[in-house]
N, C-alpha and C positions, 0 to 999 in steps of 0.2 A: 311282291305285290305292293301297289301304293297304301298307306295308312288314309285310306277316304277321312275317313272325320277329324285327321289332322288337318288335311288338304281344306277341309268345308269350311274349318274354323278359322285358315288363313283367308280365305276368300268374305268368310262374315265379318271379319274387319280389315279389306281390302286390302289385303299384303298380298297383290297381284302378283308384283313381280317376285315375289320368296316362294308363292305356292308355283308360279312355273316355273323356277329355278328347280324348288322342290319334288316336283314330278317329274325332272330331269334326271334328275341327280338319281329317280329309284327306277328308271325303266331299265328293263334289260337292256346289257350291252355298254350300258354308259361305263368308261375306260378308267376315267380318277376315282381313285382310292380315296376319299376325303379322311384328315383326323378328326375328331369332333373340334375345336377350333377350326380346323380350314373349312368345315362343312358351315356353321356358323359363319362364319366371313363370306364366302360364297352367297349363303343368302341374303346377308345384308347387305353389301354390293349388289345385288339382283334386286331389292328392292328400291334401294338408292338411286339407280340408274331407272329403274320404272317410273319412279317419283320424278326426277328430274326431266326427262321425256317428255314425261305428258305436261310438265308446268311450262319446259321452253316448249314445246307445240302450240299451248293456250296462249301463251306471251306473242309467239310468231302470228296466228291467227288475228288477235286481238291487236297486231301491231297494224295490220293491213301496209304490211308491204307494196311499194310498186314494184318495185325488184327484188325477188327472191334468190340472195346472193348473199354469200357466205364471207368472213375477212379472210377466209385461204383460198378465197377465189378471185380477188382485186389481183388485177393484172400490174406486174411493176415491169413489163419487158417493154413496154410500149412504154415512148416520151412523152409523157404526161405532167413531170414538172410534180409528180411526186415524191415526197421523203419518206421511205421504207422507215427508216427509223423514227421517225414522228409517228408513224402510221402504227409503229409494235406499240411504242409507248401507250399511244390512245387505246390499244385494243385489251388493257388491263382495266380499265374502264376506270381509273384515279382520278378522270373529267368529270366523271357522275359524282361520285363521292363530294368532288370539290365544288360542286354544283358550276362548273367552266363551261363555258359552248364554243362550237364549232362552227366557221364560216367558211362553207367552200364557192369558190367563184371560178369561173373558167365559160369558155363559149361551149355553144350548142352542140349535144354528143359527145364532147369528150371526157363525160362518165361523174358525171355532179352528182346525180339522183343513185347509182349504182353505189358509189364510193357511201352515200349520205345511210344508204342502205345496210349496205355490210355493217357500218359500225354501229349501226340500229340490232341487228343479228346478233352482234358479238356483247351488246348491251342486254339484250334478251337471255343470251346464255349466263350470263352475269347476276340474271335475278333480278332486272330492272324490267318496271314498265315504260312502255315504248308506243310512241303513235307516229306512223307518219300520214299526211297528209299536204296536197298541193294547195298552195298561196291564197290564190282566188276561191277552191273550194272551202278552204278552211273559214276565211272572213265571209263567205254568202253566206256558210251553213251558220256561223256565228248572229252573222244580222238579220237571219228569219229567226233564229232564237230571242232576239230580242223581241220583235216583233209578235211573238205569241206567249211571249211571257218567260219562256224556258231559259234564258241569258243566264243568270246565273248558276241554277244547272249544269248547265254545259261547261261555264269555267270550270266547276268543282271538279266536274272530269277529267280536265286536263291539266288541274291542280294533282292527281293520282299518279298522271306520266311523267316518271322523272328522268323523261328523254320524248323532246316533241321537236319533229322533223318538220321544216317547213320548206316547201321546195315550190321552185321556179320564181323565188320571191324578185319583185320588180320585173315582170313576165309583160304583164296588162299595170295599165294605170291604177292607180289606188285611188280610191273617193275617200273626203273627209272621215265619215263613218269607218271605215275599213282602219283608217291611219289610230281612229281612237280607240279601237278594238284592238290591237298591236297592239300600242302602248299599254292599254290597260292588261293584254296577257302575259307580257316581259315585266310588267310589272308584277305583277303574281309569282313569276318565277324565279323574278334576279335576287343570284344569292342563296336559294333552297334547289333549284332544279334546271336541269340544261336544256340547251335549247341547240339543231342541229339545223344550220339554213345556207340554202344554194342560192344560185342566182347566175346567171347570165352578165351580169354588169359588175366590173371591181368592187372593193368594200369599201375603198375611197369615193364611189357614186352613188351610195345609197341611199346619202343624206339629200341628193338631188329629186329621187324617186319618190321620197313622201314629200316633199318642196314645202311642207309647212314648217317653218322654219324651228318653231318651239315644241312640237311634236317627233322632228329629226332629228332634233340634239338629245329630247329624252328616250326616244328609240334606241339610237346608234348607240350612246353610251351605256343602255342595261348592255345590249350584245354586244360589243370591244372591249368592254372590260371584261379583265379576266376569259381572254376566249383565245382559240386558236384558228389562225389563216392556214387557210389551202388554198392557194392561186392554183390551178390546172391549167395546163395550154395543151397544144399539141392540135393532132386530125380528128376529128369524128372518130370515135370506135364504132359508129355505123358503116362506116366508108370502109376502114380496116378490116372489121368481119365481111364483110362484103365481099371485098377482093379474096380476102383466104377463101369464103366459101366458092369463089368463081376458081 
C-alpha cells in the first residue's frame, strides 16, 4: 500500500517527479528490488529530470521557435556546405559562455532559419534564454515601442536573452530608424550576450544593406567580431523534401 501522507507531503512541496517515481516504485508488481541508496537515487533522478522538463519546455515555449527542430535533427546527408564538426563544437554551447555570435548566410530554403533554430534548442537545453524572432518583426515591434513609450522596456527583455535569433536579416529594406535600433541592440549585447543571424545575402554585403555608412561599420563590427560564419549553398530543402515526398 502506498504511504499517502508521504506521497501528500512530496506533492506540498512539489517534488512532482519523486512522488511519481515514488508511487511507482510501491505499486504491485513493480520488478526492482531497490537498496535504500539505489531507492534514493532513483528518486532524485526522477526529480531532477521533472525539473529539467518543465524548465526546457518553458525555455522552448518562451523561445517562440519558427522551427521546431532539434541539433540531432540537422540533416548533414544533404550538400549544404556544412561543417559537422563546427557544428558539435557549437552545440556545447562554449559561444554563449563566450558571449560569440553566429552568422549564417546561404540562399532561400537551404535551411538558414532551421540550422539558426536547432542551435536555439540545444541553447535551451543548456539553461540559456533564447528568443527567436524575424528581422522586420523584430524592429516594427521595436519602433511602436518607442512610440508609446515602452522602448526601453522591451530592450531590458531582451537584455534577459542570452541567445537572440534574428532571421531573414536584409530580407526588406531597412529605414534609418530600424538601422539605429540594431545598433543600439548589438550594442547592448556585444561582449555579454550572443547574437544568432541569418540572411539571404553573404556577410561580406551586409554593410551594403544598412548603406549608412557609419552605422555599418558599427553594426558589422559588434557581429564579426568574435563570431562564427556559416556560408550554406546547395538546393532548396523545400525542392529536396518534395521530391522524397513524390
Amino acid at each position: 500500500m502506498i504511504p499517502q501522507a508521504t506521497l501528500e507531503k512530496m506533492y506540498s512541496m512539489r517534488l512532482h517527479g519523486m512522488a511519481n517515481a515514488f508511487r511507482t516504485t510501491m505499486e504491485p508488481g513493480f520488478a526492482h528490488n531497490f537498496t535504500t541508496d539505489e531507492l534514493i537515487a532513483h528518486l532524485v533522478d526522477s526529480e531532477w529530470e521533472e525539473r529539467f522538463n518543465r524548465r526546457l519546455s518553458r525555455l522552448v515555449r518562451s523561445a517562440n521557435f519558427r522551427n521546431h527542430i532539434c541539433f540531432e535533427q540537422i540533416d548533414f546527408n544533404q550538400k549544404r556546405n556544412l561543417d559537422k564538426n563546427l557544428l558539435l563544437r557549437l552545440s556545447n554551447c562554449d559561444w554563449i559562455k563566450k558571449a560569440e555570435n553566429i552568422l549564417i548566410s546561404g540562399p532561400t530554403g537551404v535551411g538558414k532559419s532551421a540550422l539558426a533554430c536547432a542551435l536555439g534548442h540545444q541553447a535551451c537545453i543548456n539553461g540559456y534564454n533564447v528568443l527567436y524572432s524575424r528581422a522586420m518583426k523584430l524592429f516594427s515591434k521595436l519602433k511602436y515601442a518607442k512610440a508609446d513609450g515602452s522602448y526601453s522596456k522591451e530592450l531590458k527583455k531582451l537584455q534577459k536573452k542570452n541567445v537572440l535569433i534574428i532571421d531573414d536579416f536584409g530580407l526588406h529594406p531597412i529605414d534609418e530608424e530600424s538601422k539605429l535600433i540594431l545598433l543600439e541592440l548589438l550594442e547592448d549585447r556585444y561582449g555579454d550576450l550572443s547574437t544568432i543571424m541569418t540572411s539571404q545575402l553573404p556577410v561580406n554585403q551586409w554593410h551594403e544593406v544598412i548603406a549608412n555608412s557609419t552605422i555599418a561599420d558599427a553594426v558589422i563590427d559588434r557581429l564579426i567580431y568574435n563570431s562564427f560564419h556559416i556560408d550554406m549553398d546547395g538546393d532548396s530543402m523545400r525542392k529536396i523534401l518534395n521530391k522524397l515526398s513524390g
